[in-house]
N, C-alpha and C positions, 0 to 999 in steps of 0.2 A: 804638466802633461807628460805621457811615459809614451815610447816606441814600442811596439813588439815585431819584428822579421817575423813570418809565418810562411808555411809551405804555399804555393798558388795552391794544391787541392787543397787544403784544409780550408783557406778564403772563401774559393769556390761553395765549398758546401755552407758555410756561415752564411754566404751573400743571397744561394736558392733556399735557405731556412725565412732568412730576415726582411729578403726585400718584400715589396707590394706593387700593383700597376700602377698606385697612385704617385710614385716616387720621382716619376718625369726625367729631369734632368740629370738626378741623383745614381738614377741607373749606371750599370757597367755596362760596355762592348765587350767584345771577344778581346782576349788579351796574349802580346806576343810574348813568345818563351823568353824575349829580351828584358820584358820589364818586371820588376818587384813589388811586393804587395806589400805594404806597409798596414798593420793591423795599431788606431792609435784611439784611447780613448781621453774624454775628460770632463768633468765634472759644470752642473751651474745648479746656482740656487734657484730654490721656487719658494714663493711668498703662500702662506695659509692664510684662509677665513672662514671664519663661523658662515654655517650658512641655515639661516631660520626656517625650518620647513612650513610651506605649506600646507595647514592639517586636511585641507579639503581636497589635496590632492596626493595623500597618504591609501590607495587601497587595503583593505584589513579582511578581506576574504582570508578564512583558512579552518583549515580540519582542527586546530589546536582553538578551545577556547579562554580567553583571559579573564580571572574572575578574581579579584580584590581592589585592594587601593593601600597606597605606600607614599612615604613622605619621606623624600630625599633632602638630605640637608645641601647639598650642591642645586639638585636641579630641581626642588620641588615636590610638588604634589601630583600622583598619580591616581586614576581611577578605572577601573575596567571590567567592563563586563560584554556581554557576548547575546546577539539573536543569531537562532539556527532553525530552520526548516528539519524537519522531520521525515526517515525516511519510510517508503509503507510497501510491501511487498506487492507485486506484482498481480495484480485479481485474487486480492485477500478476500476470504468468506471467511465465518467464523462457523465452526460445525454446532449450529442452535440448537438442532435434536438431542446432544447429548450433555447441552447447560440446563442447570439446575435455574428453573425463572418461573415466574406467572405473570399471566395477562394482566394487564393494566388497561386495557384499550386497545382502539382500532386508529391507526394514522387516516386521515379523512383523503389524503392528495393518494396515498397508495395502495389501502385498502387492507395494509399488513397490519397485525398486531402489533402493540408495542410490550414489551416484556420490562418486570422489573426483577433482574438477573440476582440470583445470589451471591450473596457476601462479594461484593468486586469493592473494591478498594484502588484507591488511583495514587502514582505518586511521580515524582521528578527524580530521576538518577544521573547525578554528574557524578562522573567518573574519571580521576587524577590520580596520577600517582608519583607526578612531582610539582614543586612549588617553590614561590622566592620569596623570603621572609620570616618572621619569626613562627615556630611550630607551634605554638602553644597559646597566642593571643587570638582570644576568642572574636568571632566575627559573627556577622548575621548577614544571609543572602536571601532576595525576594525573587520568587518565578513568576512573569504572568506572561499571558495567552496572546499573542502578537493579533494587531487588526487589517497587517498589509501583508502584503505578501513579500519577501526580498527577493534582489538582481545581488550578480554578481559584483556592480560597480558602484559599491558603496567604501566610500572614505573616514575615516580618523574623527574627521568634525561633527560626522553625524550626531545629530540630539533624536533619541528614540520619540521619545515623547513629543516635543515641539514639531516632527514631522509625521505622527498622529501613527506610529506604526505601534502603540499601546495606551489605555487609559490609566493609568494609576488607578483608578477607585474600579473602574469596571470589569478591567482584563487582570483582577489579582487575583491570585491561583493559592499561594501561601510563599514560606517562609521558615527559615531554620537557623538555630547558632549552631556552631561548628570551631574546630581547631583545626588548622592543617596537618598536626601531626594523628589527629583523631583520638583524643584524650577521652571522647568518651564510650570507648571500647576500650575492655581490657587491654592493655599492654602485652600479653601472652598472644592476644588474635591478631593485633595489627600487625598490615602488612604494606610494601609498598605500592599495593595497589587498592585506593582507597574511593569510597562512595561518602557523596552530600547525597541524604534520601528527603528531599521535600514531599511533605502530603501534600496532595491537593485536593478538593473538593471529588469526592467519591460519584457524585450526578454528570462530572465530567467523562467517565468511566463508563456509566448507564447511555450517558446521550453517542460517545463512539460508536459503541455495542450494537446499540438500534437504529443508528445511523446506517451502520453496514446491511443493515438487514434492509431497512426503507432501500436505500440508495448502492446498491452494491456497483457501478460507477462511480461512486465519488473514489471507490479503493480500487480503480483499474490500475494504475499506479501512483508514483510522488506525485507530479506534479497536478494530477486531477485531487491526492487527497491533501495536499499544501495550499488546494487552492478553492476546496468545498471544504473541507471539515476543518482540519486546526490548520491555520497558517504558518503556525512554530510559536517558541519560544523566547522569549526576552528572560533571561538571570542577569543579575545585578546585586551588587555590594549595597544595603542599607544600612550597617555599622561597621565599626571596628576598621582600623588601622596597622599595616604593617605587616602584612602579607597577600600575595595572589598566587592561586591557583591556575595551575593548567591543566586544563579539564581537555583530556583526551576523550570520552564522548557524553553526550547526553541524550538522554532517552525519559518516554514518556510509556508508562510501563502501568497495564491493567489488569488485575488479578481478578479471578472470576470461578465458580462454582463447577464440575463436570461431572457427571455421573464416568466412572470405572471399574471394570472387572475386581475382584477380590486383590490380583496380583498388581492391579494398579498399573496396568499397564496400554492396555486395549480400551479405547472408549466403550462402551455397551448400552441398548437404550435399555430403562429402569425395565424392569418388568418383563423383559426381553424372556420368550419359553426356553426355562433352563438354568434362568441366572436369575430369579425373584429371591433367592435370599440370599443372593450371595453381592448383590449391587451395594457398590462402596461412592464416596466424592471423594474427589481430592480439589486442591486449590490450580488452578493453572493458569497461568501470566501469558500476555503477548505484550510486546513493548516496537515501539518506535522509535528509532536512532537517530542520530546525527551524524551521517555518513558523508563522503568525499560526491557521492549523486545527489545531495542536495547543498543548498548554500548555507553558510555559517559564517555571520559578519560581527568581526570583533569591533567594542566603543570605547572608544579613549577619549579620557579629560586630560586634558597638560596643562596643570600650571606651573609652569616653568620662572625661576627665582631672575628677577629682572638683573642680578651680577651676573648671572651667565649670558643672559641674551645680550648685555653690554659688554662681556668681556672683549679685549682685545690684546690682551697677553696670551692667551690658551685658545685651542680649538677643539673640539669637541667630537666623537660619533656616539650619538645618545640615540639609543630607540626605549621605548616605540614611538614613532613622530616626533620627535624631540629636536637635534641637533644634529648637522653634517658638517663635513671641510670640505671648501672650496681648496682646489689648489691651481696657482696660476704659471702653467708651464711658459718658460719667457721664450717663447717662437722665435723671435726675433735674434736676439742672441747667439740662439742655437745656428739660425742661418746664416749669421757673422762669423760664426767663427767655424763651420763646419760645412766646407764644399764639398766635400768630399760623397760617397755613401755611405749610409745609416745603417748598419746592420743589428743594433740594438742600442734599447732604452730604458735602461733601470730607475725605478722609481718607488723609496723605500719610506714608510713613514715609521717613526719610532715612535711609541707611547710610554707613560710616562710605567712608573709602580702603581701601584691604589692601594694608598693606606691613608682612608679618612679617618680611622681612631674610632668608627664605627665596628658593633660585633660585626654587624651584618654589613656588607659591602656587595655592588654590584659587579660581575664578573664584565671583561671586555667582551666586545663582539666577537665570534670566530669566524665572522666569514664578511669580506665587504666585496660592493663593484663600484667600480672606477666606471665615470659616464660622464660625457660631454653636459658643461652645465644646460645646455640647454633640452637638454633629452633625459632630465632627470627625472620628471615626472612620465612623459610618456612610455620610458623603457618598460613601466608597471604597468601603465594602462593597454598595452600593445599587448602584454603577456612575453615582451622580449627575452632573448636570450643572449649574452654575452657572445657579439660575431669578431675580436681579436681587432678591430678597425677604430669603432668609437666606444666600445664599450669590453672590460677585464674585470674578472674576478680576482678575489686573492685572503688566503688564510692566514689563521693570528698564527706565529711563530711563537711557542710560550716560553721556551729558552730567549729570548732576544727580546721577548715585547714589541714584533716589528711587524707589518703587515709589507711582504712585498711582490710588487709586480713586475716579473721578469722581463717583459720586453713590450714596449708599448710604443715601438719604433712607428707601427704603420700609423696610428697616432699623428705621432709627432709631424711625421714626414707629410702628413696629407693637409697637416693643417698650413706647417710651412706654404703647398701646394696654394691654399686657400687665400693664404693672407699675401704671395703672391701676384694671383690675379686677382686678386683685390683692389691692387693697389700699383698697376702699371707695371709689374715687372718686378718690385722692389720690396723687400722684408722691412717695414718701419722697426727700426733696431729696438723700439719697445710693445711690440707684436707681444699678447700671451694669448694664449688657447687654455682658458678654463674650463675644468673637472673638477667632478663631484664625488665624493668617497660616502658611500654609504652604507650602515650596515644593511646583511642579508643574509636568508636563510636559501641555502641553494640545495635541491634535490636532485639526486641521481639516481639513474636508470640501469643495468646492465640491460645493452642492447646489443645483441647479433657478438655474444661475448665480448662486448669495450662497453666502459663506465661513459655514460654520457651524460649530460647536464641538462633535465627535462624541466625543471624553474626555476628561478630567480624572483624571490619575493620579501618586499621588506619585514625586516625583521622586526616580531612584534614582544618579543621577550624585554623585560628587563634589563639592562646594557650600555654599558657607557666604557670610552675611551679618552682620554685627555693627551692629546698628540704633541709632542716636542715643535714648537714654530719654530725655532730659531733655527738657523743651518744646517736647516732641508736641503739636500741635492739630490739633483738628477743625472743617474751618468748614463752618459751619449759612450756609447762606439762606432769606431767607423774605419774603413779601409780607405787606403789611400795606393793608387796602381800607377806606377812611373818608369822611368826609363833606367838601366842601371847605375848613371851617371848624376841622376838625381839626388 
């Protein structure tokens, strides 16, 4: 244990930075010009554990879609793929006067024609322009037509099918091989930003088209047309091993026939006095998105290699839904040996290198939060935010390999609090208050000019950390105010 003399103002300002209401006891009075502030810190261990998650209470909502499957030689086998809702502009009409179509018939419920549109052509556009895995191992991914609609609170364990949100034989759309680095484009056009183009059945295309026309309610907005006409999309890995995609968006995109001016520019109707020999076509596309206004719910398979879920030498933070550390802060201890106040609590986890002898190796997390074990799961399903009390953030340090959290005093101090009156007045000298270290992907905001932290959500990337267990510590600081004779 070390001493440090400190100025009373310098304390001062440490003790209204560090303390919290919760501190009780711990708290300082007003203190006389007589006595001295002894600034003193000191170290205790904390114990690590794997901590198994969950998958059914894993949330996988998010704008980024995951689409492959990978085979880790530590943790297994991955799989993922992604349903998204589609987004549809706001009282979309489609200008029919100046499509190139012929009658087919009259709709009997609304009295409209039905049209069979020219040359429209239908397809699926996932859109990525990065990935985990090998670039050039060929894959095949299947698109079909979703039968339910999605919420926002779906989880990791989801099985698409078994919970009827698609048929395999009914709702298949099509299907394409692919490489992630896109080998079958020249090499001179590829760019970072790259397209999977699945066909799908072109009568898909026709029945939009004349939908909007019968029902132009079903396109008042998303959620009337997510929830009359196409429900969204299920993409899914049918072949191939050894890389995923992250499909920044997907869209359902239909090309179709239009009567135009010569200059190609101005719709015009054919025949129109003026322009009878001068009426051209051209092709024009409308597509529907996968936007941040509709949901998009990624599916994960984890088969996770049973030496990891036994281990008990190493700890683990593996996403997606994979693996976390418990850590067991010893309360008890801390109350033994620290009357004094708390004004800070360092808490630093090392990780190891990552060198499996593999080309390809998974990168560590760069962002975790620290949360009470027992708010692990609902800090996600609340839409929580990191409040400095029971729950911190904290980034990879890549000089060091360390993740650390600067001060988790009000923590510590509240739980002492807790175990407390718990227990008559008294800290059982083997008191711990466990946390959970998880990886996460945290977004931020500039608001009113200051960066603020608008989510916190698990991280669904490829990712793993293997955490040092042994001679973990937690350093306490604390002030101690006495007389000068002390």
């Amino acid at each position: 244990m070390r001493k440090l003399h400190a100025a009373l103002a310098a304390a001062a300002v440490a003790v209204l930075c560090g303390c919290d209401d919760t501190t009780e006891e711990l708290g300082l009075n007003l203190v006389a010009d007589s006595n001295v502030v002894e600034s003193t810190g000191t170290v205790f261990d904390v114990e690590f554990d794997n901590f198994i998650v969950d998958p059914d209470s894993i949330y996988t909502n998010s704008t980024m879609g995951y689409l492959g499957r990978y085979t880790d030689d530590i943790f297994g086998d991955l799989e993922a793929g992604f349903m998204t809702q589609l987004y549809c502009q706001n009282g979309l009409v489609f200008d029919f006067d100046q499509m190139v179509k012929d009658s087919v018939g009259v709709d009997e419920a609304t009295g409209k024609p039905i049209y069979d549109f020219a040359d429209v052509t239908c397809y699926v556009n996932v859109n990525y322009d990065s990935f985990f895995g090998d670039s050039v191992n060929p894959c095949q991914v299947e698109v079909y037509r979703l039968a339910r609609e999605l919420t926002g609170e779906m989880t990791s364990s989801l099985d698409p099918e078994e919970e009827g949100f698609y048929d395999p034989e009914e709702d298949f759309l099509g299907r394409v091989t692919y490489t992630a680095a896109n080998t079958y484009v020249d090499e001179d056009e590829r760019t970072e930003e790259r397209d999977l183009i699945i066909r799908v059945p072109d009568e898909l295309g026709q029945w939009v088209l004349n939908t909007n026309l019968q029902h132009p309610e079903y396109f008042t907005n998303s959620v009337a047309f997510n929830r009359d006409v196409i429900k969204g999309l299920y993409v899914k890995p049918s072949s191939g091993n050894g890389t995923v995609l992250y499909a920044k968006t997907t869209s359902l995109n239909i090309n179709f026939l239009m009567y135009v001016d010569s200059a190609g520019v101005y719709p015009i109707k054919r025949k129109e006095p003026g322009h009878t020999d001068e009426d051209s076509t051209a092709l024009y596309s409308v597509g529907f998105n996968s936007t941040r206004e509709v949901y998009q719910v990624n599916t994960f398979a984890n088969a996770l290699n049973d030496a990891v879920v036994g281990d008990t030498e190493n700890t683990y933070l593996k996403s997606p839904a994979g693996i976390f550390t418990t850590v067991k802060l010893p309360i008890g201890e801390i109350a033994a040996a620290v009357t004094d106040t708390i004004i800070q609590t360092k808490l630093t986890l090392q990780a190891y290198n990552q060198d499996t002898g593999n080309e390809i190796t998974m990168a560590k997390p760069e962002e975790v939060l620290l949360v009470l074990k027992g708010e692990v799961y609902s800090f996600f399903r609340d839409n929580s935010l990191p409040d400095g009390l029971t729950s911190y953030t904290a980034e990879l340090d890549d000089a060091t390999n360390t993740y650390t959290f600067g001060n988790i005093s009000a923590l510590v101090v509240n739980a002492i609090a807790k175990a407390r009156a718990a227990n008559g007045g008294i800290v059982p000298p083997d008191a711990v208050e466990e946390v959970v270290v998880v990886p996460v992907t945290i977004n931020k905001e500039t608001i009113n000019d200051s960066e603020q932290v608008t989510s916190v959500r698990n991280e669904l990337e490829p990712a793993y950390a293997r955490l040092v267990k042994a001679g973990n510590r937690l350093e306490v600081s604390y002030i101690t105010i006495g007389g000068k004779d002390r």
